[in-house]
Z-matrix of the N, CA and C atoms (Angstrom, degrees):
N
C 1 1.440
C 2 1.517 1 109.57
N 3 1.207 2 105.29 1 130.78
C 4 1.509 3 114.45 2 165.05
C 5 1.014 4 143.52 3 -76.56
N 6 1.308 5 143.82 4 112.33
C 7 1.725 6 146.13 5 -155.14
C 8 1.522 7 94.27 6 -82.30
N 9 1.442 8 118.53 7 114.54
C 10 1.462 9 103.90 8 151.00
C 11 2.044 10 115.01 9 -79.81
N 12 1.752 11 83.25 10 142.85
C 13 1.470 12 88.56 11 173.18
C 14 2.059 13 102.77 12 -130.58
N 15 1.406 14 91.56 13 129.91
C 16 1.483 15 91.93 14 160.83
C 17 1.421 16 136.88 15 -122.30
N 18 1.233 17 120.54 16 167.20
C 19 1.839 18 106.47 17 -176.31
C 20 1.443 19 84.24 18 -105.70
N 21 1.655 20 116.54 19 140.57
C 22 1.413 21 137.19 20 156.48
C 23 1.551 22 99.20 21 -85.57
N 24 1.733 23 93.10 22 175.98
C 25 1.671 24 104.41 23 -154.36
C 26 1.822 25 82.54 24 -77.50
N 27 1.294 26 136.12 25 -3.98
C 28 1.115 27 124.98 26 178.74
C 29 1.522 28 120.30 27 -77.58
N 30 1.206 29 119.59 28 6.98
C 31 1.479 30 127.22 29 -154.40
C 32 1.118 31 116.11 30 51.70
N 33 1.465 32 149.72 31 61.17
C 34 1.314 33 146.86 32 -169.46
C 35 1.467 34 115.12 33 -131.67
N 36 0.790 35 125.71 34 149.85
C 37 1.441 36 128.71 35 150.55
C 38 1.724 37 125.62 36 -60.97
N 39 1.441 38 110.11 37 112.67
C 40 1.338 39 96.51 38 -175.28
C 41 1.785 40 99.05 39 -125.64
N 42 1.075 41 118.15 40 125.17
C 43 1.629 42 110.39 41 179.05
C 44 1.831 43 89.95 42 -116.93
N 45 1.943 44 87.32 43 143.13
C 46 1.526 45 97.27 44 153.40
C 47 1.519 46 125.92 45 -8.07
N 48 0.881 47 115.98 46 -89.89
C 49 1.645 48 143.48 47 -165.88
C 50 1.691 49 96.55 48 -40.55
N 51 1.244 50 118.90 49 -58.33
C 52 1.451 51 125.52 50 -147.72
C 53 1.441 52 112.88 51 72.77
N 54 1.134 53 79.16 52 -169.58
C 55 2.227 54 101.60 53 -177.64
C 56 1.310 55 113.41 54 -40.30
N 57 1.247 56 135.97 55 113.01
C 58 1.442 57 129.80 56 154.74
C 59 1.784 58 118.79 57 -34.09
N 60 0.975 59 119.25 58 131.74
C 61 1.916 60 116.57 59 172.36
C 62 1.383 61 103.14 60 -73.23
N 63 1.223 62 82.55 61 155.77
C 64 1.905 63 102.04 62 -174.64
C 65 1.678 64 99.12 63 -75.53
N 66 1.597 65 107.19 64 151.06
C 67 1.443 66 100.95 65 -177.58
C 68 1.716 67 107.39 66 -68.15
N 69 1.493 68 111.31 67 155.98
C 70 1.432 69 128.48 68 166.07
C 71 1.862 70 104.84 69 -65.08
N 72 1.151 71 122.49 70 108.24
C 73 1.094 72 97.72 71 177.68
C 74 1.834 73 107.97 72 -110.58
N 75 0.971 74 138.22 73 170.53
C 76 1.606 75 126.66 74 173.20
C 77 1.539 76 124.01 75 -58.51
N 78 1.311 77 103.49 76 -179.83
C 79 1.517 78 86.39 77 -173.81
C 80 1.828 79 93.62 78 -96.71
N 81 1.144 80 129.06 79 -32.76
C 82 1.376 81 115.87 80 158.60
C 83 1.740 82 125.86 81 -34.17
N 84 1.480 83 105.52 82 -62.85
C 85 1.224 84 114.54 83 -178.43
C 86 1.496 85 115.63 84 -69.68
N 87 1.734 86 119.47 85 -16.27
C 88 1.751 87 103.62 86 144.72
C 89 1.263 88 116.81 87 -86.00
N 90 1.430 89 144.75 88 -11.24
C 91 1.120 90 130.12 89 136.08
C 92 1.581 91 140.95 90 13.49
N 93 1.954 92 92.19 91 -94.02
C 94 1.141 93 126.64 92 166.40
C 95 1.367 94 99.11 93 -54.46
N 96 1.075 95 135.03 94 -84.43
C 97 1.547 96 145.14 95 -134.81
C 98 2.099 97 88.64 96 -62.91
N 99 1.616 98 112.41 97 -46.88
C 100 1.607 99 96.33 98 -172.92
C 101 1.392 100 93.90 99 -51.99
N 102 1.590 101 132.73 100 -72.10
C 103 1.029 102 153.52 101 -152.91
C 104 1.582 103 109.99 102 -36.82
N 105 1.179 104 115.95 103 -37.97
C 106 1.834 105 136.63 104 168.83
C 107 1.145 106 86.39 105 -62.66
N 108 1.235 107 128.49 106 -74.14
C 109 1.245 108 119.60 107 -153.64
C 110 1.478 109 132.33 108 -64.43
N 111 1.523 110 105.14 109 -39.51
C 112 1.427 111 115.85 110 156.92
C 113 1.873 112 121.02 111 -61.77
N 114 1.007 113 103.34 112 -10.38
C 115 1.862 114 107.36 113 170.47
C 116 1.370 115 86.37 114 -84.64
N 117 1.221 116 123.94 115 -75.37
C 118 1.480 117 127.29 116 -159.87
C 119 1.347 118 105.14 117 -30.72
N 120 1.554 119 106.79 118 -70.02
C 121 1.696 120 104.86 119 175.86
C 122 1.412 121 128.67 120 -48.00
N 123 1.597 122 108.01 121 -40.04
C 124 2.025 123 104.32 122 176.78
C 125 1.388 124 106.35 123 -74.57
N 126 1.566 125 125.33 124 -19.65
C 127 1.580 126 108.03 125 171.14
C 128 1.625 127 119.47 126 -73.97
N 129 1.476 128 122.61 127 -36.55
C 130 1.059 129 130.17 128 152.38
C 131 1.346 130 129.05 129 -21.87
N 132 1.473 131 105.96 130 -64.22
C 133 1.715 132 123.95 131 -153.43
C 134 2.062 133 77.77 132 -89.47
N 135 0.777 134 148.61 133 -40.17
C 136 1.697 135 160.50 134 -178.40
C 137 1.846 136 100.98 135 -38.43
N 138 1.811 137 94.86 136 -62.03
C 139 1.372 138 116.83 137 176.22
C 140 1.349 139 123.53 138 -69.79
N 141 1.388 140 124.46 139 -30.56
C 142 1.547 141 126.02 140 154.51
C 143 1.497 142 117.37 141 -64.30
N 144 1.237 143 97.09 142 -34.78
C 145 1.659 144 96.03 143 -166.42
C 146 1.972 145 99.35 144 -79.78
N 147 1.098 146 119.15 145 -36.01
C 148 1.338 147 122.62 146 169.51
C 149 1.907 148 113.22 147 -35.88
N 150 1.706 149 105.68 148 -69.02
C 151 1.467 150 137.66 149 158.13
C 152 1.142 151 87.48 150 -16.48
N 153 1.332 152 127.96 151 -92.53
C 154 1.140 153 131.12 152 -132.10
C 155 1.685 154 112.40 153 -100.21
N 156 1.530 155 113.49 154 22.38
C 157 1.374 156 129.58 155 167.65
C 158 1.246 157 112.12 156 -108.74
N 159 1.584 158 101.77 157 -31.75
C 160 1.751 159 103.95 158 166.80
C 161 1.372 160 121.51 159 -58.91
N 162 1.411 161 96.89 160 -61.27
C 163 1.730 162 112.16 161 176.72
C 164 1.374 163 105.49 162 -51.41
N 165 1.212 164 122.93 163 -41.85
C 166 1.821 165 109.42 164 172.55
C 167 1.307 166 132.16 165 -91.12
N 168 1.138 167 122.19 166 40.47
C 169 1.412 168 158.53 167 -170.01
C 170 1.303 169 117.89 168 -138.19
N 171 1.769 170 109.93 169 -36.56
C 172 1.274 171 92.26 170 169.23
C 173 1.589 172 116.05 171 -102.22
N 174 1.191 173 108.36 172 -10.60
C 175 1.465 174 115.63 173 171.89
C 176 1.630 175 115.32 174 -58.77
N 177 1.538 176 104.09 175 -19.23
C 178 1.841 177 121.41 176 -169.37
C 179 1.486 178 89.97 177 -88.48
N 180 1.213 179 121.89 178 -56.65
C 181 1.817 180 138.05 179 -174.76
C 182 1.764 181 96.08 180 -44.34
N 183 1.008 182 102.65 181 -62.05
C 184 2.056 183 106.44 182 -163.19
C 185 1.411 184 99.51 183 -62.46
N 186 1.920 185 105.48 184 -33.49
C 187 1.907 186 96.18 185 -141.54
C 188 2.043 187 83.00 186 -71.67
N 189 1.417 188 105.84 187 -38.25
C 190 1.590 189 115.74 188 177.97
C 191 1.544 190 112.38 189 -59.55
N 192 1.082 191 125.85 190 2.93
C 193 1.822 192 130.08 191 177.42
C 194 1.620 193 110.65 192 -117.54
N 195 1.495 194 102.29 193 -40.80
C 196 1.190 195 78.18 194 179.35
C 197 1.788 196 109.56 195 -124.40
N 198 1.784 197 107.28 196 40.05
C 199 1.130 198 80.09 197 165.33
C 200 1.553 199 126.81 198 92.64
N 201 1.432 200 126.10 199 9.93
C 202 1.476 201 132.79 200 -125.00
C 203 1.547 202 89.68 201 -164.20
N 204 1.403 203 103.66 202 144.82
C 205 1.273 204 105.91 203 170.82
C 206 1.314 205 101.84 204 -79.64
N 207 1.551 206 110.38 205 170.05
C 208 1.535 207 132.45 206 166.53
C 209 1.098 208 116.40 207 -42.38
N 210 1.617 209 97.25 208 -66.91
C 211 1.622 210 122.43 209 -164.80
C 212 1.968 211 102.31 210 -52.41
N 213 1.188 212 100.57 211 -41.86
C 214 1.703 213 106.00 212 179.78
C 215 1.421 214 110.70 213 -44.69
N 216 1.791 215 118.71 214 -56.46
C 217 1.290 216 105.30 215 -174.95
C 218 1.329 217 122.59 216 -75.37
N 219 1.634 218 116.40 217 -36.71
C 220 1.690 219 112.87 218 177.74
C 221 1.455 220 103.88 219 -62.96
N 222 1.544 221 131.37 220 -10.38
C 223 1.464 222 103.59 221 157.18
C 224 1.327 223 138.82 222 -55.50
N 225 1.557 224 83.41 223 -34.42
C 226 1.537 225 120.18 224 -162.92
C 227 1.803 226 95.80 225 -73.18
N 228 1.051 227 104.10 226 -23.32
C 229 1.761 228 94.62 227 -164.27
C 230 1.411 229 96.73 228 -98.71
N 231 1.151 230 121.72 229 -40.41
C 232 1.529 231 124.60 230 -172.09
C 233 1.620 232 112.79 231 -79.55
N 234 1.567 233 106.67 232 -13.52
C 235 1.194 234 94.91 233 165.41
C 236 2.011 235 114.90 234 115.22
N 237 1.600 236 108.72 235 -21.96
C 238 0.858 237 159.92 236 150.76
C 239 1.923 238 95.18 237 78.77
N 240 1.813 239 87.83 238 57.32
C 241 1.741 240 101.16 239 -175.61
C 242 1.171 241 114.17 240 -87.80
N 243 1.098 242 138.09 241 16.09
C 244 1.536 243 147.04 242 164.25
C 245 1.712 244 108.91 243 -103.59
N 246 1.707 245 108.59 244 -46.46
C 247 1.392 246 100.80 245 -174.60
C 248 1.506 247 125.95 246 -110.44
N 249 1.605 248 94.63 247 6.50
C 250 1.357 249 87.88 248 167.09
C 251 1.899 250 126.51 249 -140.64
N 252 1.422 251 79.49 250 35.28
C 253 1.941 252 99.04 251 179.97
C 254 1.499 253 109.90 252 -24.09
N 255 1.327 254 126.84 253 145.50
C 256 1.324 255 104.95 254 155.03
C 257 1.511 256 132.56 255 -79.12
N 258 1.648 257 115.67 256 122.20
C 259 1.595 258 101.66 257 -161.17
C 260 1.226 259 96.55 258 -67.83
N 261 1.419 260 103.09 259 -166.75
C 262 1.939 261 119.62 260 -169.58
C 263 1.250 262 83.09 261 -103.16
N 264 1.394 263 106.45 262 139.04
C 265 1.386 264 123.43 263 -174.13
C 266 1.884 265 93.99 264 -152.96
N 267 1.237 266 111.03 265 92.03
C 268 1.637 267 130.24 266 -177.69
C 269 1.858 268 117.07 267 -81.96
N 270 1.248 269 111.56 268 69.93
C 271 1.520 270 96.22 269 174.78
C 272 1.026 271 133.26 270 -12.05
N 273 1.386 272 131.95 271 105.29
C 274 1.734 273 114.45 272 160.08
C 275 1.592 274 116.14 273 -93.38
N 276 1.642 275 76.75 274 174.31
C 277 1.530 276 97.95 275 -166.38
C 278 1.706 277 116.82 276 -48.82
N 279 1.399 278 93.86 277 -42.37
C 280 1.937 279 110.86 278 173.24
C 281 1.031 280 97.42 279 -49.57
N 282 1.450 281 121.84 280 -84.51
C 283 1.351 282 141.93 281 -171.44
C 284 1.652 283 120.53 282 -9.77
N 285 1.666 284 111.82 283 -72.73
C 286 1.134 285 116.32 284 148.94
C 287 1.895 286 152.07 285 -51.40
N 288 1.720 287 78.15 286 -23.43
C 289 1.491 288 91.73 287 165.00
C 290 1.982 289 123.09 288 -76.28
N 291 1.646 290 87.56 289 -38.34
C 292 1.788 291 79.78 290 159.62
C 293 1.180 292 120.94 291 -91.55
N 294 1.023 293 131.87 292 -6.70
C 295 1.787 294 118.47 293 159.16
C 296 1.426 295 117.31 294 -74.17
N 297 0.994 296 127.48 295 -16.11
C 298 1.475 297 134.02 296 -166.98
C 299 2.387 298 87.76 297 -97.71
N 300 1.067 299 115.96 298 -31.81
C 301 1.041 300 126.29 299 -164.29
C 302 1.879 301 109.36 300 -88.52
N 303 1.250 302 107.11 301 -53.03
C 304 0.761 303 129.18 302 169.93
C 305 2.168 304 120.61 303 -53.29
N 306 1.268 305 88.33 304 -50.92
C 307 1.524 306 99.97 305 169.51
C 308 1.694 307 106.78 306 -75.41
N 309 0.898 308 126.27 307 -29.99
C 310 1.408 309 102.34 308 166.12
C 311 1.951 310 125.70 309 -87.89
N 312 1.747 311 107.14 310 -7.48
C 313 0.917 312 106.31 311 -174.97
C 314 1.840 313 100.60 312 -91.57
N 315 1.065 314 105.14 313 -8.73
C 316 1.724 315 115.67 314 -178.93
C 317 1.712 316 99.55 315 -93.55
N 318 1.283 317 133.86 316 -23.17
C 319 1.607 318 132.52 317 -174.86
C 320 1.245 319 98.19 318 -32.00
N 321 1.600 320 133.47 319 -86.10
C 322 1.303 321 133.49 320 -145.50
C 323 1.639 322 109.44 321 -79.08
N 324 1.581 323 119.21 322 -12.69
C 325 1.145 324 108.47 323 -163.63
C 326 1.828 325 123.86 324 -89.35
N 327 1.158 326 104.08 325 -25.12
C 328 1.401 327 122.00 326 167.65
C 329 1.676 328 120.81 327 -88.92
N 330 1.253 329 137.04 328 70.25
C 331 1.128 330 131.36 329 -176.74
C 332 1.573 331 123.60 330 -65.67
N 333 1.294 332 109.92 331 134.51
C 334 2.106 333 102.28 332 -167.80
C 335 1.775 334 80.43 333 -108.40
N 336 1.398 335 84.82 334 138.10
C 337 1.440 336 131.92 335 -174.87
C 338 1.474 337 96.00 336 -118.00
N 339 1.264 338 99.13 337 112.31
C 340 1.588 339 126.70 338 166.05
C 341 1.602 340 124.68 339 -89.10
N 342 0.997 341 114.72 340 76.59
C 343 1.618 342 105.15 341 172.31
C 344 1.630 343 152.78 342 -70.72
């Protein structure tokens, strides 16, 4: 017997049949398997939370050495991607028109001295 297969306008693979079902598994053997899984996750979340007790410990250590707030170094460690995004800052048309204007009206007046 032959499987028809067709492509939809989505580019996909679509066969007769569809999706295979997920296996039946017991109610023991989902049991176990949540139970894995919920260790898996509290050892995880254990190991972040460690990370991120170190890092705020030492951010307390520096801000107390050198003088510095807290908040200064966990910027500093994290990268400071929450507080210092670059905003959107959209050239306008003005904008560029006096810099472009401006630099030629400044050419002769500043002379660079090479030493």
């Amino acid at each position: 017997m032959v499987r028809a297969v067709f492509l939809s306008n989505r580019r996909r693979l679509i066969s007769r049949h569809g999706r295979r079902k997920a296996p039946k598994l017991s109610r023991e053997a989902q049991q176990a398997l949540t139970t894995q899984r919920r260790e898996k996750r509290a050892d995880e979340d254990a190991a972040v939370d460690e990370v991120l007790t170190y890092i705020d410990e030492q951010a307390t250590n520096l801000a107390r050495r050198f003088g510095r707030s807290r908040r200064r170094y966990l910027e500093k460690f994290y990268i400071s991607s929450a507080l210092q995004r670059k905003q959107h800052s959209k050239t306008s048309a003005w904008a560029a028109f006096l810099h472009f204007k401006s630099g030629k009206f400044n050419a002769g007046m500043f002379p660079v001295v090479i030493e």
